[in-house]
Each structure stands twice: as C-alpha cells, then as structure tokens.
C-alpha positions in Angstrom: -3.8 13.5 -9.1 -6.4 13.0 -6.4 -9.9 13.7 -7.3 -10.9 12.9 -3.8 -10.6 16.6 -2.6 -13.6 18.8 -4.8 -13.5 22.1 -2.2 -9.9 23.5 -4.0 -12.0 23.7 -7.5 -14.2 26.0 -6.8 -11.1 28.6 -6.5 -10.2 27.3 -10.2 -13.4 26.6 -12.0 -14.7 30.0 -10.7 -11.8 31.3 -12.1 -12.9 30.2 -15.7 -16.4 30.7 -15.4 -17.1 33.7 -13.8 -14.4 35.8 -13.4 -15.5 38.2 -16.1 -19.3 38.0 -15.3 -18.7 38.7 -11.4 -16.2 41.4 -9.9 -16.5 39.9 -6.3 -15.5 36.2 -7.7 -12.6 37.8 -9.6 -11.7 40.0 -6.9 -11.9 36.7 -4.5 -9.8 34.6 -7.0 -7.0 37.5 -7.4 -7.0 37.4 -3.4 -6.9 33.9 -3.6 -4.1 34.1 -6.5 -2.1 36.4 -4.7 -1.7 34.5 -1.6 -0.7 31.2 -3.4 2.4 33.4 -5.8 3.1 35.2 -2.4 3.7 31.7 -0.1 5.5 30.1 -3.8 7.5 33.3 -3.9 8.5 32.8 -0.2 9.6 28.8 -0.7 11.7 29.8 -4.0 13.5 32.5 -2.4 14.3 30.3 0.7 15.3 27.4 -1.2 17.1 29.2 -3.8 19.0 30.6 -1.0 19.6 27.6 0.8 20.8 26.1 -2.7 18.4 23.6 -3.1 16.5 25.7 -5.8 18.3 26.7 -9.0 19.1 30.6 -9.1 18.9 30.7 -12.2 15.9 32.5 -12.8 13.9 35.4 -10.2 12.2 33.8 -7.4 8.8 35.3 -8.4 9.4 34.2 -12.5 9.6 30.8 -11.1 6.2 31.2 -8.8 4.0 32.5 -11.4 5.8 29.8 -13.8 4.7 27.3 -11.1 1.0 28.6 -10.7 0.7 28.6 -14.7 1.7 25.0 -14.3 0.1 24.5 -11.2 -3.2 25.5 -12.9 -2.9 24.0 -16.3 -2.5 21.0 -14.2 -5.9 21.2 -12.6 -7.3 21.8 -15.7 -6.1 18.9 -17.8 -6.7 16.0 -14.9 -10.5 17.0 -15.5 -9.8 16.8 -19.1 -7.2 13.7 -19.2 -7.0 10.6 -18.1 -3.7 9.8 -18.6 -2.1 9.6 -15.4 1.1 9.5 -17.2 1.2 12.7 -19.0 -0.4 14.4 -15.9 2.6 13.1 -14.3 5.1 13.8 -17.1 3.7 17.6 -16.5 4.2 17.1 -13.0 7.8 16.1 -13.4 8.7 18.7 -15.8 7.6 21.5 -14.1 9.6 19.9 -10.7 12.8 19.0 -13.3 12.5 23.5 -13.7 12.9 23.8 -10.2 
C-alpha cells in the first residue's frame, strides 16, 4: 500500500500499455512474469510441504492465483483510495493461502 517505491510500475504499467504495440516490452514483462510465478511457485510448494500452506489446490494454481491478485492489487491502489478495501483484497487473497 506504499506509493513511495515508483521503479516496480514500470514492470506493470508497461504491461498494460505496451505489451501489444512492442514485442521486446512484452517479451521483457513475460521474463519478468515468469520469474515472479517461478519464485511464488517455489514458496507454495515449500510451504505446502512444510504444512503451513493449504494443499488444497496445485502449488502453481495458487501462484498464478496470487499474481492475478498480486496485479489487480497494483492496479486498483492507483485507482482507489480506500485503504480498506485494498486491504480487504489483501487479506482475502492471504485468507486463500
């Protein structure tokens, strides 16, 4: 819910705006994509595991599940300024886990 950090938009906003018009941003935001379901993928099957994560769905459902989230996220706390429906989000997504 910080806005204090702008470098990690760029990833995102590039995402939405030029994707489709550019092959090298899209190719850099599927690299960048990638990396982030790869490390999620990683925590969920070491957590779920370790029993700390519900099993109750594939570790790399719950990633991409968690990006979608993840992303949305960004997306709305530039749109609203409710901190407590960001947070709601927040906690929902974490309550999945």
């Amino acid at each position: 819910l910080d806005r204090s950090e702008p470098r990690t938009r760029i990833a995102l906003f590039s995402a939405l705006e030029l994707s489709r018009q550019d092959p090298i941003v899209e190719r850099l935001n599927r690299i960048y994509s990638a990396k982030l379901e790869q490390a999620l993928f990683h925590l969920f099957e070491l957590g779920q595991r370790s029993g700390e994560i519900k099993a109750s769905c594939p570790a790399l459902e719950m990633s991409r599940a968690f990006l979608g989230s993840y992303y949305g996220l960004r997306i709305m706390g530039q749109t609203i300024r409710d901190k407590h429906f960001l947070r709601d989000v927040l906690n929902g997504t974490l309550a999945a886990l």
